[in-house]
C-alpha positions in Angstrom: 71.0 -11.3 -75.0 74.0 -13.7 -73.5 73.5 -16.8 -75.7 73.9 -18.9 -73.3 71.6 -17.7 -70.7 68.5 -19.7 -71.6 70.6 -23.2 -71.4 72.0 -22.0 -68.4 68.2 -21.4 -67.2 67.1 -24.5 -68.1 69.6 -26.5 -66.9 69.0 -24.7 -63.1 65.7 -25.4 -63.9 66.2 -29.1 -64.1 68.5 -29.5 -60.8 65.7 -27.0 -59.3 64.6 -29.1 -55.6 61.4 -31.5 -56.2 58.3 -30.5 -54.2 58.2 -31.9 -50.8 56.5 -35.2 -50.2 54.5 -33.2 -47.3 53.5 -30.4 -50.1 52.3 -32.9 -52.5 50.3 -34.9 -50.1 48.9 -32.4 -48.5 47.9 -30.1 -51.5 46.0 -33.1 -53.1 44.0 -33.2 -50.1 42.9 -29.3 -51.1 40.9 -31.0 -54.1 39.0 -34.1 -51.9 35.4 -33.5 -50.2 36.1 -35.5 -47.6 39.2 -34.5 -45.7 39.4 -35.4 -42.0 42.6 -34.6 -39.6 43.9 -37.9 -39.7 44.4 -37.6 -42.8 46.4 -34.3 -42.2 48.1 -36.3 -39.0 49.4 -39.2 -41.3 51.3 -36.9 -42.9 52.6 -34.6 -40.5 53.4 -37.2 -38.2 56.4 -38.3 -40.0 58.0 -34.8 -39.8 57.8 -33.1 -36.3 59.8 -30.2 -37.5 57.0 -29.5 -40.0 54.3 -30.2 -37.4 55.6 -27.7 -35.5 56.3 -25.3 -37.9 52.3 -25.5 -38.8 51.0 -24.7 -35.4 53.8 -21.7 -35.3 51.8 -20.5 -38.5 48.6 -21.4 -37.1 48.9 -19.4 -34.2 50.0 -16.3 -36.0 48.3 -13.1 -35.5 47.7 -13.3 -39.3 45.4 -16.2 -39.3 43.3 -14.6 -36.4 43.2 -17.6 -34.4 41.1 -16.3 -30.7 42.9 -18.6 -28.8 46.5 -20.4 -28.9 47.1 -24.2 -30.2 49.3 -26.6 -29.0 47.4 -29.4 -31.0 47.0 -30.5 -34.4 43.5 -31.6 -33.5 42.4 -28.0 -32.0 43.9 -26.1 -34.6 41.7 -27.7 -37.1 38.6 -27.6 -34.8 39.1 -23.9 -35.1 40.4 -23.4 -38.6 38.6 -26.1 -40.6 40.1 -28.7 -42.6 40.3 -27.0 -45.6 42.4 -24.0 -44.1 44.5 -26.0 -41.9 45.6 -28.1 -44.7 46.4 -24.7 -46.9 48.8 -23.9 -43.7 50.5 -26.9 -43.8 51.0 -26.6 -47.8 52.4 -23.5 -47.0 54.7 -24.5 -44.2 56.0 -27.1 -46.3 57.2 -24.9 -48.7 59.3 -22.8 -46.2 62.6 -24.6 -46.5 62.8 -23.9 -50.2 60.9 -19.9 -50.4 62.6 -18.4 -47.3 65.4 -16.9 -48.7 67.1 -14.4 -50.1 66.8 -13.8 -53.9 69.6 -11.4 -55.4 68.6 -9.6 -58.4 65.3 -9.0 -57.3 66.4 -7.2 -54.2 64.6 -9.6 -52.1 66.0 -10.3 -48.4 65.3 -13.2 -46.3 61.6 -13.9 -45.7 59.9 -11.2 -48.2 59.8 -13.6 -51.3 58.1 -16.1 -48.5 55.4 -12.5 -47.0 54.5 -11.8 -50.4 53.9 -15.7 -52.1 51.5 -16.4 -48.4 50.1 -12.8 -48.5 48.8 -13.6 -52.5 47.5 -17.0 -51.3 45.6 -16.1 -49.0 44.1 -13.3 -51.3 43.9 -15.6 -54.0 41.6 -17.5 -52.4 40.0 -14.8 -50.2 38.6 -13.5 -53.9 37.8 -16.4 -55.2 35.6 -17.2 -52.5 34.3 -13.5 -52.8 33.2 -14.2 -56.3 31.5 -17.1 -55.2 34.3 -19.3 -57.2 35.9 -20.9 -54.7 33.9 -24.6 -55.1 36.9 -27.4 -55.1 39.0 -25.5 -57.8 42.4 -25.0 -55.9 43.7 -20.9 -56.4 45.4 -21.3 -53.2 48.3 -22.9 -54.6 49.3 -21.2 -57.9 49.2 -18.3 -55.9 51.7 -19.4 -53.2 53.8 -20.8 -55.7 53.2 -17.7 -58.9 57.0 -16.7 -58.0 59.3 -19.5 -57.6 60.9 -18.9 -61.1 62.3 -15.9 -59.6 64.5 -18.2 -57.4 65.8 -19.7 -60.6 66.1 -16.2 -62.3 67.6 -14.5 -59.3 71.4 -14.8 -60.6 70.7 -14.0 -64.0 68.8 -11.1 -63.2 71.8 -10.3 -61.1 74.0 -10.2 -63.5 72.0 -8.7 -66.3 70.3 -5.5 -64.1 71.8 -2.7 -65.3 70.4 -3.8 -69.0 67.1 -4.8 -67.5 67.3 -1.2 -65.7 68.0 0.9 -68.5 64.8 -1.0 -70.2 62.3 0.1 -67.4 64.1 3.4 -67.1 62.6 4.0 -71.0 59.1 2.9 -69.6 59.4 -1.1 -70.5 57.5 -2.9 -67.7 60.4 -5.1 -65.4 59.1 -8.3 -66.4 58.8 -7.6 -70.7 62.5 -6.2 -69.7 63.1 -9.3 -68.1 62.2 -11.3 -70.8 63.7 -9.0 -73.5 67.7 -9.4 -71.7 67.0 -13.0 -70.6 65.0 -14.7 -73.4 62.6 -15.6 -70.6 61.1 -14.4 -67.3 60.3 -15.5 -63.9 56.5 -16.7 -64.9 57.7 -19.1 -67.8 60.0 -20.1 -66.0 57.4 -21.2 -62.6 55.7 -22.7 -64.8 58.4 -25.0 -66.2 59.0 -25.7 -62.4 55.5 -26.8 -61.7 55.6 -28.8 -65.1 58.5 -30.7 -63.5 56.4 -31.1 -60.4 53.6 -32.4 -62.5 51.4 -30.7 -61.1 47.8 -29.6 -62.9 47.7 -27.9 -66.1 45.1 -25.2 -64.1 47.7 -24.2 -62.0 50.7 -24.4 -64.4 48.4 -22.0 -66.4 47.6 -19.5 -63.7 51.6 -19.2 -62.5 52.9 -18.9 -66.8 50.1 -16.2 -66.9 50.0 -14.4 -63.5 51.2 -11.0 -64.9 49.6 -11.5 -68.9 46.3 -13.7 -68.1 44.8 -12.0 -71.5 48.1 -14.4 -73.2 46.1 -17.5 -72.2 45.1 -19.5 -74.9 42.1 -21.1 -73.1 40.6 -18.3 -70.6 40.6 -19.8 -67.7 39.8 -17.7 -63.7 42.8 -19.2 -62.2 45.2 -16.8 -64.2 42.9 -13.8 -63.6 42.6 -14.6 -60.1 46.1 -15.1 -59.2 47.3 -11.8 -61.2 44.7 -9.8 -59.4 45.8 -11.0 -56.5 49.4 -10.6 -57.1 48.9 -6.8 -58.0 47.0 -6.4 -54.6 50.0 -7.9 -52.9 52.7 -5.9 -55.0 55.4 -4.3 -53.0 58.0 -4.2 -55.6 60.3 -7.0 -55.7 61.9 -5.6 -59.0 58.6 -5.8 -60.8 58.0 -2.1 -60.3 54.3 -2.4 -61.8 51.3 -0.4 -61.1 49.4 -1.4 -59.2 46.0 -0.7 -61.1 44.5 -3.7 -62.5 43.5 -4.4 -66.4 40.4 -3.4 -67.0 38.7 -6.3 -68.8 40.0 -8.4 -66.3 37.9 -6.7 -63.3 35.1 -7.0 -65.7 34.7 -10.7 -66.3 35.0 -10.8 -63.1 32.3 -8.5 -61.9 35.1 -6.3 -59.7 34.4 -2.3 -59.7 37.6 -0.5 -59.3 36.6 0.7 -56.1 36.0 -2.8 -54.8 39.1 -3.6 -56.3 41.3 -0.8 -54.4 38.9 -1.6 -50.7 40.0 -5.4 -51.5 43.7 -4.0 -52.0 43.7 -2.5 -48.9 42.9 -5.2 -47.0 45.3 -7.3 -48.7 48.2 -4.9 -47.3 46.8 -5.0 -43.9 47.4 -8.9 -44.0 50.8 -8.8 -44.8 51.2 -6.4 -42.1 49.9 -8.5 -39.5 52.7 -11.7 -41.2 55.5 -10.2 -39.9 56.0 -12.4 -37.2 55.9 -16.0 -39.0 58.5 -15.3 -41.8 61.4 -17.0 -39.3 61.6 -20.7 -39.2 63.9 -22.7 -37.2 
């Protein structure tokens, strides 16, 4: 390992862009009760382009919406609250997920597919498993991979090292850690620390491909690494696909539920295609 690479990581880390003042409004409003649209409007009003950007979601064939929206008001009518306002945390996040990052061999919108696609399964199983209450999976999930656009260079640079690891059998992100003195989960994590967000979700991003390394068990990790797997296309991981085993246990998951709930997480990503693109 470069000596320099982890001061080099942590000093991206630290010019890394601050969460937008839309995100962070609008995910505290995933944790309240009582959530109304104007609520939602207040903030949205100040930035049309992110208004708009919502309803474009909104209206995607992935959300399922029977009818088309051209109102902030009828898209909630017909999405809820709750699930409008997870749309607009996403949206918000566009500008920084949407694109490219080198090393991992991701092109223009597919970092973006996969972080939505694990959101929504995220809290698709939590809800499942009856966990869903006001605990917030939705974010961790969309957010599990943004060390990656810290890492991305590095990795870059380092590949054929990193290669030559997982060639031998070492899973990408041990190799990852083993070249860089870090990976792409520690390094989300410092990210989120920086946004100050909530230890729970700091937690579930540092432990989204390890949650038996949490200190303090906690469902957020578990839940966002099951739903990551479900997700996984590649993006340089290269992991199976299989869950652990003591993992789909504490949660009450048989394997076969586990590969039908799979499925349908691929089918979603399918149907994403056409929201990656924002102007």
């Amino acid at each position: 390992m470069n000596d320099n690479i982890p001061d080099q990581i942590i000093q991206k880390v630290s010019i890394f862009p601050s969460m937008p003042q839309a995100g962070i409004k609008l995910r505290a409003l995933l944790t309240e009760e009582d959530v109304s649209i104007d609520d939602i409007e207040k903030i949205l009003r100040h930035d049309p382009g992110l208004a708009a950007n919502v309803l474009r979601l909104a209206n995607s064939a992935y959300f399922g919406m029977p009818t088309k929206v051209s109102t902030l008001k009828h898209a909630v009518m017909l999405l809820g609250v709750t699930r409008f306002a997870q749309i607009a945390v996403t949206a918000s996040m566009n500008k920084i997920m949407d694109g490219a990052v080198e090393g991992y061999g991701l092109s223009p919108g597919e970092l973006w597919l996969h972080s939505i696609a694990v959101s929504t399964t995220a809290e698709a199983l939590a809800k499942n498993r009856k966990l869903a209450g006001n605990s917030d999976f939705f974010t961790p999930a969309l957010l599990h991979d943004l060390g990656k656009l810290v890492l991305g260079e590095f990795i870059k640079k380092e590949l054929p090292k990193i290669e030559s690891l997982v060639a031998k059998g070492v899973p990408f992100i041990i190799a990852e850690k083993d070249v860089l003195g870090t990976d792409h989960a520690e390094i989300g994590a410092l990210i989120l620390s920086k946004w100050r967000l909530p230890g729970d979700l700091i937690n579930a991003v540092r432990w989204h491909h390890d949650p038996e390394g949490v200190q303090n068990p906690s469902l957020h990790p578990e839940i966002v690494y099951l739903a990551n797997l479900m997700c996984q296309s590649d993006g340089g991981e290269r992991e199976h696909t299989m869950p652990n085993t003591s993992v789909l246990n504490r949660l009450s998951i048989k394997p076969e539920q586990y590969k039908v709930f799979a499925e349908k997480a691929r089918s979603w990503m399918k149907k994403l295609s056409d929201t990656l693109t924002f102007d």
